[in-house]
C-alpha positions as CSV (number, residue, x, y, z in Angstrom):
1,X,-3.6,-97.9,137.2
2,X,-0.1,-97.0,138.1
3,X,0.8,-100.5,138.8
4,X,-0.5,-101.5,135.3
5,X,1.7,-98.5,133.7
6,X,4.7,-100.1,135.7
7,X,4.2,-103.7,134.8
8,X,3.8,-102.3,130.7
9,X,7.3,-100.9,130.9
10,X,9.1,-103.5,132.6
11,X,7.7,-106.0,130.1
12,X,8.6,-103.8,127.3
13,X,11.9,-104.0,128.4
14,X,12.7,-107.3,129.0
15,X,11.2,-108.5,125.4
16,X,13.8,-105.4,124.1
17,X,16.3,-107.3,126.4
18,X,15.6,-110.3,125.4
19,X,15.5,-109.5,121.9
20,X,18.9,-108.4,122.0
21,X,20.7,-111.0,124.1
22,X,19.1,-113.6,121.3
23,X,20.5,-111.5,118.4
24,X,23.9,-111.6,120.0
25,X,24.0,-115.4,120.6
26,X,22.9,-115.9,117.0
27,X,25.5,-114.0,115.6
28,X,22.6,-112.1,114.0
29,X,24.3,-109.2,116.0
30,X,27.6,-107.8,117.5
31,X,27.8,-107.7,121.5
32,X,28.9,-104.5,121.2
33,X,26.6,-102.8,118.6
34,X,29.2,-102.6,115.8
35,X,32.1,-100.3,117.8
36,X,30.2,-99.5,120.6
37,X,32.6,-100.5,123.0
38,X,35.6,-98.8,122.2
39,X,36.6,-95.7,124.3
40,X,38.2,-93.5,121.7
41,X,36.0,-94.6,118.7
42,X,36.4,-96.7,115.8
43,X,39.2,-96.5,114.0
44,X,38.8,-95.7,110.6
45,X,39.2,-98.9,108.8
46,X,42.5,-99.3,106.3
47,X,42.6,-100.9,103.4
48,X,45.8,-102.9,103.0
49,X,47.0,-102.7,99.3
50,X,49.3,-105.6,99.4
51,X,48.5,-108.2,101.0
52,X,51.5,-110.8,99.7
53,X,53.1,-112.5,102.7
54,X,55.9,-112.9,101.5
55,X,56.6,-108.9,101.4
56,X,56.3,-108.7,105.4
57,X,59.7,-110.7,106.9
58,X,58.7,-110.1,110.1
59,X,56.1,-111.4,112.1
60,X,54.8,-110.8,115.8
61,X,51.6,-112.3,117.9
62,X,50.0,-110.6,120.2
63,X,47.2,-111.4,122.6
64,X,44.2,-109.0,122.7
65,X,42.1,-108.6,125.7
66,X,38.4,-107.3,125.2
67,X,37.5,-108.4,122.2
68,X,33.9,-110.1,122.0
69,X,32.7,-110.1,118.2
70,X,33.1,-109.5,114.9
71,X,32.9,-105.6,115.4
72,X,35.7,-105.9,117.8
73,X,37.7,-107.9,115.7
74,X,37.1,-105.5,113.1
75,X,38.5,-102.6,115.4
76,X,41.2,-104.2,116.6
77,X,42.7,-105.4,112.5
78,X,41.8,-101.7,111.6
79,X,44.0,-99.9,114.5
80,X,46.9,-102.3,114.0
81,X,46.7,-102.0,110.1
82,X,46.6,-98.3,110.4
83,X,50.3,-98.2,111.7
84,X,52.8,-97.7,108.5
85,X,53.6,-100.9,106.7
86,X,51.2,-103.2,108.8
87,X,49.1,-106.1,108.0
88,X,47.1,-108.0,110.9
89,X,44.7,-110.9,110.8
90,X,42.7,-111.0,114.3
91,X,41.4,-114.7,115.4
92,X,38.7,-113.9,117.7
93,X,38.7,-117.5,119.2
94,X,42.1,-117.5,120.9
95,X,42.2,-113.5,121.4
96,X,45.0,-112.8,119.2
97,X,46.5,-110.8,116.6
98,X,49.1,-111.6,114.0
99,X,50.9,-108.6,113.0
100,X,53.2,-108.5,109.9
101,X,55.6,-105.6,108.9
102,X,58.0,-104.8,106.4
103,X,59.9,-103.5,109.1
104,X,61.6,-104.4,112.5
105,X,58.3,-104.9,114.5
106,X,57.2,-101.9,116.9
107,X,55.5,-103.6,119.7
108,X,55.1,-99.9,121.6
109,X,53.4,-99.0,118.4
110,X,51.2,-101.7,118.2
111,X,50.4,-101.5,121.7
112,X,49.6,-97.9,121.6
113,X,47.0,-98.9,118.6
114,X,44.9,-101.7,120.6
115,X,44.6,-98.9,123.4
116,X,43.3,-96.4,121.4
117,X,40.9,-98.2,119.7
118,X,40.1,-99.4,123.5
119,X,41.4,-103.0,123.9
120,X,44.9,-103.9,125.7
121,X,47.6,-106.2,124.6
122,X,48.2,-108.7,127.5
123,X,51.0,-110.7,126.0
């Protein structure tokens, strides 16, 4: 009976498992549950008013490491926006950030954004 009980639970488990690994590879679902993955938490997300280009003269790129999905991308474009006069667009494919300020870029700044929301800037 014990062996049955056993058997039960381990099944359960891998159709959960298995559930969730589809969802993921679907894009039905984030790897990392929407934020789970972050250390500190996730950030709260910022709305940025102007989003005009041409009103952000300087520009800087900035590799990401960490990020897997759309939940991570989401973290990472909220922690950089969140610094004063910020706007970043995140492409997930090449693991990168484009930041744009309206002032002299501050890459410590920046830097110490990704970490808290629990990535790292590589390059």
């Amino acid at each position: 009976m014990a062996n049955v009980v056993i058997v039960a639970v381990v099944a359960v488990g891998f159709v959960f498992a298995a559930r969730h690994a589809l969802q993921v590879f679907t894009g039905r679902r984030d790897c990392c549950g929407g934020g789970a993955c972050e250390k500190g938490g996730r950030p709260r997300p910022v709305r940025v008013a102007d989003t005009d280009e041409s009103h952000y003269p300087y520009r800087m790129d900035l590799r990401i490491a960490g990020m897997h999905c759309e939940g991570c991308r989401r973290s990472v474009e909220g922690a950089l926006d969140s610094v004063p006069g910020t706007w970043a667009r995140v492409d997930l494919k090449k693991g990168t950030a484009r930041v744009l300020s309206k002032a002299p870029a501050d890459a410590d700044a920046y830097a110490r954004a990704v970490r808290e929301a629990g990535y790292r800037v590589v390059g």
